[in-house]
N, C-alpha and C positions, 0 to 999 in steps of 0.2 A: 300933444303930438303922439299920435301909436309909433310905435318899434316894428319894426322888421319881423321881431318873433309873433308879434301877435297878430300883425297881418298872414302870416303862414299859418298859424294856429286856428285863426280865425277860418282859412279857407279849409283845413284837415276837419274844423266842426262842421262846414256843409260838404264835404265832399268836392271842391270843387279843384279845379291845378289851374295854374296861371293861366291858361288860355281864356277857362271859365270865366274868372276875375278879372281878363284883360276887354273880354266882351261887353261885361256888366256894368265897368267903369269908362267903358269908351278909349281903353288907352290901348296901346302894342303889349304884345306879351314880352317885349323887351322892356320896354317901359315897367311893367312887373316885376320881371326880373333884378333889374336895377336897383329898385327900391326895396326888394326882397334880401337883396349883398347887402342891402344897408351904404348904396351910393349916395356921398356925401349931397350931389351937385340938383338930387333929386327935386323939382320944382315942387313946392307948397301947393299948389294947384291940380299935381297928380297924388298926392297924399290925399285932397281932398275927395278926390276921385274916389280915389281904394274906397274910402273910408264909408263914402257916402253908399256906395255899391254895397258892401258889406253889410252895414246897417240896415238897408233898405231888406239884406236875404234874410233879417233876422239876427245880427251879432248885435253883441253890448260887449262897449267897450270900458275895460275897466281902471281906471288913475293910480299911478304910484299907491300905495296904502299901505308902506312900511315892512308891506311882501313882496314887492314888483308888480310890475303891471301884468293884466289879462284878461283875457276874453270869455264871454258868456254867451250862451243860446239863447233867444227870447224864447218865453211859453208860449208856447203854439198857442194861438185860440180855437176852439173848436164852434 
């Protein structure tokens, strides 16, 4: 499950604001918003949303590792 921080983190690494990521995931930018508060009620299915959007621009996401979770740039290929 990503956090709230690292989907925001994630979007300050591509430049992008909620609208950006509301487009890319298919969802509302309230929908964004929501899961951004860290809204409890937030459906699994718009998580997968974010997720899958983000991935797709290039993030890597990163699991608990005894520092907190967070996020990574993929290497560009040239």
């Amino acid at each position: 499950m990503i956090t709230p921080a690292q989907i925001k983190a994630a979007r300050a690494m591509l430049d992008w604001k909620q609208t950006d990521l509301a487009a890319a995931s298919g969802l509302s930018e309230m929908s964004v918003k929501n899961v951004e508060k860290g809204q409890k009620d937030s459906r699994m299915s718009t998580i997968q949303s974010i997720r899958s959007a983000l991935e797709s621009a290039g993030i890597i996401f990163i699991d608990q590792n005894g520092n907190g979770p967070g996020v990574r740039l993929r290497d560009r290929q040239i």
